[in-house]
N, CA, C and O atoms as CSV, one atom per row, in Angstrom:
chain,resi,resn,atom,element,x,y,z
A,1,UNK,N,N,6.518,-28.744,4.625
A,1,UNK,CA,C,5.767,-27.774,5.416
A,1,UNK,C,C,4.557,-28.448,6.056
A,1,UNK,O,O,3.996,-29.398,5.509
A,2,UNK,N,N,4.127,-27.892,7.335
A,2,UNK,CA,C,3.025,-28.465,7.533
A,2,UNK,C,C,1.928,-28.268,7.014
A,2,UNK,O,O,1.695,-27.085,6.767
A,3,UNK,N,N,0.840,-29.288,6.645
A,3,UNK,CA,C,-0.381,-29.108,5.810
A,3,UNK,C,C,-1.659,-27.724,6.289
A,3,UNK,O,O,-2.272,-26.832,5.704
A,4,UNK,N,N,-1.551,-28.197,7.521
A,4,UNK,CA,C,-2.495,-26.919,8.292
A,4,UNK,C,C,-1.895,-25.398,7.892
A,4,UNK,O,O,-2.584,-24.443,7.535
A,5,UNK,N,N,-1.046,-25.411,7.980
A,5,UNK,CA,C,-0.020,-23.715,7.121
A,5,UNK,C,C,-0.420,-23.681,5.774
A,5,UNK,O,O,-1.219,-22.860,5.323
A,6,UNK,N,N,0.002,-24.362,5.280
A,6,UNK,CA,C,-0.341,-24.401,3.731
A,6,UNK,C,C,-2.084,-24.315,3.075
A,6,UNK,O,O,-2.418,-23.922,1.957
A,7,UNK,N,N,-2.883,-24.769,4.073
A,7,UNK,CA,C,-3.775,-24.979,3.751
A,7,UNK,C,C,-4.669,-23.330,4.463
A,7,UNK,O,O,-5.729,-23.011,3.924
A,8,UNK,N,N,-4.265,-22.684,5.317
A,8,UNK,CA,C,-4.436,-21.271,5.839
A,8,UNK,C,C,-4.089,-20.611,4.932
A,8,UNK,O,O,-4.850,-19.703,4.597
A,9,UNK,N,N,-3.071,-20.764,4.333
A,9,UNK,CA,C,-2.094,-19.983,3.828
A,9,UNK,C,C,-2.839,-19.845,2.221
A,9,UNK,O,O,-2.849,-18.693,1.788
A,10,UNK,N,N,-3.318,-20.678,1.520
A,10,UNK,CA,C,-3.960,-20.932,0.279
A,10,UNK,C,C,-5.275,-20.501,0.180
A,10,UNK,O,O,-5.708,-20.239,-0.942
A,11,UNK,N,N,-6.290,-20.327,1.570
A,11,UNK,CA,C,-7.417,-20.280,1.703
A,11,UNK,C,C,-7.726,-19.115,2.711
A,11,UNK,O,O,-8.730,-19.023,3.417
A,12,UNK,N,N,-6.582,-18.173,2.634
A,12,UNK,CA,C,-7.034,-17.089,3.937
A,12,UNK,C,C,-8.117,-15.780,3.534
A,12,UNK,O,O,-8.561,-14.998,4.374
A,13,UNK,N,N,-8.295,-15.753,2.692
A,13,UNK,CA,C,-9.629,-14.917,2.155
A,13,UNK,C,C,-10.864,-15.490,2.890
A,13,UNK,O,O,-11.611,-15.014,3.745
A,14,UNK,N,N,-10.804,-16.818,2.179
A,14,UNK,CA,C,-12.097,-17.517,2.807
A,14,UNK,C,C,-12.183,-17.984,3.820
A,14,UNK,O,O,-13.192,-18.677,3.951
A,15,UNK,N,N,-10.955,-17.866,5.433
A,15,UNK,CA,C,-10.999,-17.758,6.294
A,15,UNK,C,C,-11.352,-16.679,7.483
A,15,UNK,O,O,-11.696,-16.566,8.660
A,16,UNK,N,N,-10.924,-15.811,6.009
A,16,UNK,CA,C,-10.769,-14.441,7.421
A,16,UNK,C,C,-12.587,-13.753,7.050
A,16,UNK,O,O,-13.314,-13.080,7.781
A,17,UNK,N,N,-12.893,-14.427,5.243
A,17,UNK,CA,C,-14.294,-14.021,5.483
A,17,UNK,C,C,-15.243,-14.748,6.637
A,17,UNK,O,O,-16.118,-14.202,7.309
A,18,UNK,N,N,-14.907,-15.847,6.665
A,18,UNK,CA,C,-15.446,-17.095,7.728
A,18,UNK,C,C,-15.778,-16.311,9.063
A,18,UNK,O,O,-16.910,-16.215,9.538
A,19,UNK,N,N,-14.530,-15.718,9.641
A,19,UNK,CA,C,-14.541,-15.391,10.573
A,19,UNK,C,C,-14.960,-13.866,10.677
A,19,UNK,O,O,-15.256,-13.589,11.840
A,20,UNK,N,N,-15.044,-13.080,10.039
A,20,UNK,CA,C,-16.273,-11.590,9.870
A,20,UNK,C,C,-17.187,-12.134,10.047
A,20,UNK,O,O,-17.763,-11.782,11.076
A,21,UNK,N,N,-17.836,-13.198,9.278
A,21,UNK,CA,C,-19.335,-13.571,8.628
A,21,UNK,C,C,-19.425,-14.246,10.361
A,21,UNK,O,O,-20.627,-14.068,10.555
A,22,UNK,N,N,-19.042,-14.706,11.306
A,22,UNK,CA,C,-19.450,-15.110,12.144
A,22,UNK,C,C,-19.214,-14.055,13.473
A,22,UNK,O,O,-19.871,-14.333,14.476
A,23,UNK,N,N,-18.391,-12.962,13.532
A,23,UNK,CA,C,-18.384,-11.793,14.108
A,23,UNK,C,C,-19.853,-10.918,13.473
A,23,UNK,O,O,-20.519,-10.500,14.420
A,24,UNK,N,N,-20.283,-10.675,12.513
A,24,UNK,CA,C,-21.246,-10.135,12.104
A,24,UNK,C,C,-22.409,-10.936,12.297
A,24,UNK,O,O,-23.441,-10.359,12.640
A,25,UNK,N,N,-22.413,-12.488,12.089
A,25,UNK,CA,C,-23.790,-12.958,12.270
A,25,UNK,C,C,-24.236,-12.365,14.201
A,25,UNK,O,O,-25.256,-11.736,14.480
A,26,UNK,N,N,-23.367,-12.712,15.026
A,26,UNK,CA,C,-23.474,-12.450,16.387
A,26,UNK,C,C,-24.117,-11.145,17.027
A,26,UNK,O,O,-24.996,-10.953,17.867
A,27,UNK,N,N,-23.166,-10.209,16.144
A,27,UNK,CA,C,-23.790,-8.701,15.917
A,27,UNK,C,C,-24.953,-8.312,15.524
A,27,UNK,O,O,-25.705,-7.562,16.146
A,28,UNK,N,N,-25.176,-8.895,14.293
A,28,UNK,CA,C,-26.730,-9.234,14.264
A,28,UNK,C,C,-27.814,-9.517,15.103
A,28,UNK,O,O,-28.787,-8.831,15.413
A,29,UNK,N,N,-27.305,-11.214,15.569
A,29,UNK,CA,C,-28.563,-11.677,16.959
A,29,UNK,C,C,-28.750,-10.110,17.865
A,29,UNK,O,O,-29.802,-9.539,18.152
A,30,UNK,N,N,-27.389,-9.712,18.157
A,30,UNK,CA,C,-27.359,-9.175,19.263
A,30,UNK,C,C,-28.131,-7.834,19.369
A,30,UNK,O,O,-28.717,-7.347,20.336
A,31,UNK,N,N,-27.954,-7.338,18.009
A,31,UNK,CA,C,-28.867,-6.190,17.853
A,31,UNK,C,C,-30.885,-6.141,17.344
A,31,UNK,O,O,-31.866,-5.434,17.574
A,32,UNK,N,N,-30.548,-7.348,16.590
A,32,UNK,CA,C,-31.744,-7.563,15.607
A,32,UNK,C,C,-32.529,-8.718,16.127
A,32,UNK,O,O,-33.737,-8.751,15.889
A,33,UNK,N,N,-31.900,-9.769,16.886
A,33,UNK,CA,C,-32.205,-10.860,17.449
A,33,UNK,C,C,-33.639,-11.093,18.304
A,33,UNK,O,O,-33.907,-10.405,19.289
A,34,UNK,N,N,-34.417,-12.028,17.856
A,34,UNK,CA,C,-35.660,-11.849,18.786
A,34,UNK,C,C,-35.209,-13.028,19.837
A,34,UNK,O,O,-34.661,-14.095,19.559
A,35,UNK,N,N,-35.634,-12.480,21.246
A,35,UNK,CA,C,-34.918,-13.460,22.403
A,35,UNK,C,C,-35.618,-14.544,22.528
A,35,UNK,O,O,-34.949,-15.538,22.812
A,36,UNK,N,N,-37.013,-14.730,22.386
A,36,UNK,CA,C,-38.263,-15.566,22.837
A,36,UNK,C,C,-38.753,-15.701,21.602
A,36,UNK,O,O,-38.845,-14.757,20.818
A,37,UNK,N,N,-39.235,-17.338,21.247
A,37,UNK,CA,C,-40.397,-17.267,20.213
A,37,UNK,C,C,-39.851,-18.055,19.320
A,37,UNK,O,O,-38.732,-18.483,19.603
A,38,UNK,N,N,-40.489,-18.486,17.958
A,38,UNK,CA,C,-40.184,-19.302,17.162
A,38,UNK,C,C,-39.583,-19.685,16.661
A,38,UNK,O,O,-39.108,-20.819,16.598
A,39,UNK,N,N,-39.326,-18.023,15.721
A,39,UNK,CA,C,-38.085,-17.970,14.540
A,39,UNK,C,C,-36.916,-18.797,14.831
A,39,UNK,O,O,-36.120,-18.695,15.764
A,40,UNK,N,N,-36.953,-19.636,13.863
A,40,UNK,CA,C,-35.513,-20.218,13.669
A,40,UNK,C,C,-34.393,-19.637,13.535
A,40,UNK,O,O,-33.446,-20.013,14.225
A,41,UNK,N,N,-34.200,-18.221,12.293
A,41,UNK,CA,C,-33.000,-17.478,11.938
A,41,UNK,C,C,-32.796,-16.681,13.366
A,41,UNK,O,O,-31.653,-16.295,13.612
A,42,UNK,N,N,-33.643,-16.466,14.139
A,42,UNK,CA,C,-33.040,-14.927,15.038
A,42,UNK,C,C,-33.342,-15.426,16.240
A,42,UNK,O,O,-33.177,-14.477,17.007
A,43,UNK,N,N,-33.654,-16.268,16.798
A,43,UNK,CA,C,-34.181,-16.927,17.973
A,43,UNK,C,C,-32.901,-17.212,18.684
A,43,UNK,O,O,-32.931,-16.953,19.887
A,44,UNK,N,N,-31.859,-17.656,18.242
A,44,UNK,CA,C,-30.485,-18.407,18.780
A,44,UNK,C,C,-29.497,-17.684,18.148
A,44,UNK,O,O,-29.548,-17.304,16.978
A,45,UNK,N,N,-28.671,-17.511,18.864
A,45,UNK,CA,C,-27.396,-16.866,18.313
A,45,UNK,C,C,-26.147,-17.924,17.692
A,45,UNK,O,O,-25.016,-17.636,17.300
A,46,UNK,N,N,-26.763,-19.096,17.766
A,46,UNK,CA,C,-25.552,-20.464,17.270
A,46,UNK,C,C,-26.010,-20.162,15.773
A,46,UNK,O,O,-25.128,-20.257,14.919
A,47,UNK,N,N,-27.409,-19.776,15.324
A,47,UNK,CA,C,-27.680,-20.181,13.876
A,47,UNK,C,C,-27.665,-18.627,13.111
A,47,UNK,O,O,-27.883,-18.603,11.900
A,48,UNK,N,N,-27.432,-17.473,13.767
A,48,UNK,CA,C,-26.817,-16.885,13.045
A,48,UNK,C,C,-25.328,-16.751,12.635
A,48,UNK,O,O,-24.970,-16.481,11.488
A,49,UNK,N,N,-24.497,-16.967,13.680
A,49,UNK,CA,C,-23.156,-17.143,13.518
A,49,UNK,C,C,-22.760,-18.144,12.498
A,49,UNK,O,O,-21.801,-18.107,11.727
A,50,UNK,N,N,-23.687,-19.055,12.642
A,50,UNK,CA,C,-23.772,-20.603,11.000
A,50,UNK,C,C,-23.722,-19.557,9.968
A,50,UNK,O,O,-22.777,-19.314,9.217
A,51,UNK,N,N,-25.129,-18.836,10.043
A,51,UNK,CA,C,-25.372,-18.521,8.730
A,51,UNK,C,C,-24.299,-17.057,8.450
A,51,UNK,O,O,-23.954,-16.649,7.342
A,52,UNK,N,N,-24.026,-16.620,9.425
A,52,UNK,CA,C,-22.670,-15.588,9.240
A,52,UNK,C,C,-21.245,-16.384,8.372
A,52,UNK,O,O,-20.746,-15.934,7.341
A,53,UNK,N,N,-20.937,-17.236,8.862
A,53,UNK,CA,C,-19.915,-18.166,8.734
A,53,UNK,C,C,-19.992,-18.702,7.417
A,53,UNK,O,O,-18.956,-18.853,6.769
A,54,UNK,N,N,-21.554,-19.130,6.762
A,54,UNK,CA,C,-21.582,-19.555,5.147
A,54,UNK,C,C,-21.739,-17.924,4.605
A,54,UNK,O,O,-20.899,-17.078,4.298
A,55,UNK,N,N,-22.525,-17.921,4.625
A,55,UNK,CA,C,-22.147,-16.229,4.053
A,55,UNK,C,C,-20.899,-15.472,4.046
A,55,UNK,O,O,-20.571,-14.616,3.224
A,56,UNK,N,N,-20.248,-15.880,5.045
A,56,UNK,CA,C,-18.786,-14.848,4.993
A,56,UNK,C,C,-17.498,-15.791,4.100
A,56,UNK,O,O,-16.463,-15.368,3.584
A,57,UNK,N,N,-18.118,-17.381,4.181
A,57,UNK,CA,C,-17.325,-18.523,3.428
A,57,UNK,C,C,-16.847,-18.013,1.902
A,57,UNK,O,O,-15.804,-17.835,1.271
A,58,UNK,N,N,-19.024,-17.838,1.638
A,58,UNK,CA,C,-19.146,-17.352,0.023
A,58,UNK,C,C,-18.146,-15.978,-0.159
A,58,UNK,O,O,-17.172,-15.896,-0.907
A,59,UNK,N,N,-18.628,-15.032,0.660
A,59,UNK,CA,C,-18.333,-13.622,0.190
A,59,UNK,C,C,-16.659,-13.687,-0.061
A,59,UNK,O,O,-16.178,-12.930,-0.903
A,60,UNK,N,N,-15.746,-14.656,0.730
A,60,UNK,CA,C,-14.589,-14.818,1.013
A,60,UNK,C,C,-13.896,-15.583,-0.850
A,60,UNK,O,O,-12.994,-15.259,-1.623
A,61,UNK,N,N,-14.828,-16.537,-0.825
A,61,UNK,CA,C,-14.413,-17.381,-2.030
A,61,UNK,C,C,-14.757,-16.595,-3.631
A,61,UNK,O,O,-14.297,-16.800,-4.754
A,62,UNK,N,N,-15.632,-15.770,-3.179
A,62,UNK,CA,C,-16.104,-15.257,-4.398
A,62,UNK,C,C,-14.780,-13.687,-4.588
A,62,UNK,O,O,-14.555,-13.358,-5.753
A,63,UNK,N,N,-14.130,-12.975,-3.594
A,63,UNK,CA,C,-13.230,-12.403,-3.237
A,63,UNK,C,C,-11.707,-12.944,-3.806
A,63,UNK,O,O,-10.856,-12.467,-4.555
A,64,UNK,N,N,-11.819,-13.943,-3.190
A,64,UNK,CA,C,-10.753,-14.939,-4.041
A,64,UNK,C,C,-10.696,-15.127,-5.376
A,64,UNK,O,O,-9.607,-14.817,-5.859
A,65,UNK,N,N,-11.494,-15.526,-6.122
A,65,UNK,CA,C,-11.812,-15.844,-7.360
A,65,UNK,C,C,-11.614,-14.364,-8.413
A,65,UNK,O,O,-11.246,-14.363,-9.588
A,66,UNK,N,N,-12.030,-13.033,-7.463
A,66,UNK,CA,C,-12.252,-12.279,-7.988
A,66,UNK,C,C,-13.540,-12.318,-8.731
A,66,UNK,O,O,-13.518,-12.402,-9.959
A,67,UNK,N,N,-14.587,-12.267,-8.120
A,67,UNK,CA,C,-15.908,-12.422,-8.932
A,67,UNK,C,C,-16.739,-11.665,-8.070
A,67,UNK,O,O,-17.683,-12.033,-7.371
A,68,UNK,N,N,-16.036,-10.106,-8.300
A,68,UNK,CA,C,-16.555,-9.129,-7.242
A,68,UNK,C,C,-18.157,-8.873,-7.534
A,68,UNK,O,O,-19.023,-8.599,-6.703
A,69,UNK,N,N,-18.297,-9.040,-8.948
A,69,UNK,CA,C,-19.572,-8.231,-9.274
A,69,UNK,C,C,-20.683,-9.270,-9.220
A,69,UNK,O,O,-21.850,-8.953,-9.449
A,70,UNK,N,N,-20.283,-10.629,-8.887
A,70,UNK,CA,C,-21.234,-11.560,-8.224
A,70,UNK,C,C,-21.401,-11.478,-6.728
A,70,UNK,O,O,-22.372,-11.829,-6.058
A,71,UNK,N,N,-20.151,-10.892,-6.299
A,71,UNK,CA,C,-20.541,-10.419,-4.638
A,71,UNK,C,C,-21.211,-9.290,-4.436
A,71,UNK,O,O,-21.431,-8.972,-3.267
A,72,UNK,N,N,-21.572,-8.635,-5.264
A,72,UNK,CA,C,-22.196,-7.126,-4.895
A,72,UNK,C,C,-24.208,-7.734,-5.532
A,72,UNK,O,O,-25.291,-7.376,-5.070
A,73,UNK,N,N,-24.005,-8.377,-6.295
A,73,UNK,CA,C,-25.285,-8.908,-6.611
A,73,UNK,C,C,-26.011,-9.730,-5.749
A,73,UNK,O,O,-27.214,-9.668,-5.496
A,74,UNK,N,N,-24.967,-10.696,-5.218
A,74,UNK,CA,C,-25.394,-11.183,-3.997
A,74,UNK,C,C,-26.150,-10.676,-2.915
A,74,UNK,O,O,-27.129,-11.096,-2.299
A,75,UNK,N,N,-25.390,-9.588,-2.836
A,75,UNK,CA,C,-25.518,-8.643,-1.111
A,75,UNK,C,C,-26.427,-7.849,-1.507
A,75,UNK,O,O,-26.774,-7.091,-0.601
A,76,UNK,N,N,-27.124,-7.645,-2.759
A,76,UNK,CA,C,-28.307,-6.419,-2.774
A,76,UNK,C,C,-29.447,-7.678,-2.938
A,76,UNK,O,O,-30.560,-7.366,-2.516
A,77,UNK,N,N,-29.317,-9.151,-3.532
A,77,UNK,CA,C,-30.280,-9.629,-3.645
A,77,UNK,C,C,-30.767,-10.154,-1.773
A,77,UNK,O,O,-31.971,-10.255,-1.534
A,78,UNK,N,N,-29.903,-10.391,-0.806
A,78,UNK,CA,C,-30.423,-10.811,0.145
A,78,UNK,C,C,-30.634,-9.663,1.007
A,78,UNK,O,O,-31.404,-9.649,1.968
A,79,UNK,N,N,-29.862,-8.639,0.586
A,79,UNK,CA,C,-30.976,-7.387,1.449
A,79,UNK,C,C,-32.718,-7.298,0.886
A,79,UNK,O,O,-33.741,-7.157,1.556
A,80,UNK,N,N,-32.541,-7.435,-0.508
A,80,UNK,CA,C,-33.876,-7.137,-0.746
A,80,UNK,C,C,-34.799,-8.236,-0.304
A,80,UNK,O,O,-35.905,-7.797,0.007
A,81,UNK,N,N,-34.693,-9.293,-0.208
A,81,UNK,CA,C,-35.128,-10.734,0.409
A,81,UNK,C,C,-35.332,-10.461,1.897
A,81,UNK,O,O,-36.241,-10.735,2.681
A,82,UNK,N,N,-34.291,-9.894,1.997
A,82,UNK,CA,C,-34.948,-9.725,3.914
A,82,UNK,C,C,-33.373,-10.198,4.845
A,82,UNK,O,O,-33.106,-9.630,5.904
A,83,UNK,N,N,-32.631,-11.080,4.368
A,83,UNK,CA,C,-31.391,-11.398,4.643
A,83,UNK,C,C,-30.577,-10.749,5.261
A,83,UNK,O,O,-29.951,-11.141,6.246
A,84,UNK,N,N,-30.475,-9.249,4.526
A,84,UNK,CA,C,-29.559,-8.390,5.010
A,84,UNK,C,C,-29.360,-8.078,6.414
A,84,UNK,O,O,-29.751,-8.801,7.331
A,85,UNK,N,N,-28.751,-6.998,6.552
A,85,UNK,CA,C,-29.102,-6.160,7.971
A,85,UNK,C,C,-29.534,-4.547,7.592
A,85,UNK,O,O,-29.715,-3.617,8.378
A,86,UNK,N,N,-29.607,-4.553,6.483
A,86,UNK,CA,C,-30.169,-3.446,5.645
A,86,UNK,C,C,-29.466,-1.869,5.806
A,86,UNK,O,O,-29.926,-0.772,6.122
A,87,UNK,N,N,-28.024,-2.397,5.391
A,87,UNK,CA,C,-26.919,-1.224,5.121
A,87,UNK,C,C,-27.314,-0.782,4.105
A,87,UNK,O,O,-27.080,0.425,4.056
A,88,UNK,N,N,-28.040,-1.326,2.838
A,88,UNK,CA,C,-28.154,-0.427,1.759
A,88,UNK,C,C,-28.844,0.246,2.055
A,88,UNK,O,O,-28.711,1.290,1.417
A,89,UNK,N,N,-29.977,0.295,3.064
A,89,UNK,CA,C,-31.273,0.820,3.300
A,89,UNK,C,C,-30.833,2.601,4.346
A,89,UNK,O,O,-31.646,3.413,4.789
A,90,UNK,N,N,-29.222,2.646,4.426
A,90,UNK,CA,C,-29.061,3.703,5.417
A,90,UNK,C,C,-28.612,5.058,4.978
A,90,UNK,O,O,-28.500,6.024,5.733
A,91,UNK,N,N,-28.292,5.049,3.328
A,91,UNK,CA,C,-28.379,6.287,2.785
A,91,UNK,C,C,-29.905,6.849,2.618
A,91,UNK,O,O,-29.979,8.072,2.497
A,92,UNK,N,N,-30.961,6.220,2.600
A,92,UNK,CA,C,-32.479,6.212,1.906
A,92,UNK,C,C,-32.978,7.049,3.577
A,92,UNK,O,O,-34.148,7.369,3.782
């Protein structure tokens, strides 16, 4: 078989999170994004889609593994950090 199949095929959790986490980082800039100015995280839309892309890597691998209740710890510790996009914050 070819290696590129096999290797999709073994790792598609943590692909298809890859690719949310970089549909969502974009969504982000696009909504939350400051256009002008310093910030490194929100200034450019290349370095949220990065940081969409490791984030959606983790959320993907940790999915895989089944180590759900380290993914839900995750996602409330970087909302509370500031990370989020602050979905927990929309029942409140």
């Amino acid at each position: 078989m070819n290696p590129y199949y096999l290797f999709f095929r073994q790792n598609r959790t943590v692909v298809l999170g890859m690719f949310l986490g970089f549909i969502a980082g974009y969504i982000y800039w696009l909504h939350f994004g400051i256009y002008d100015g310093t910030s490194a995280f929100s200034s450019e839309w290349w370095t949220n889609c990065v940081y969409g892309i490791l984030f959606g890597g983790l959320a993907g691998s940790l999915i895989k593994n089944k180590n759900i209740q380290v993914l839900f710890i995750m996602i409330v510790l970087f909302d509370q950090i500031g990370f989020g996009v602050g979905f927990l914050k929309l029942g409140v």
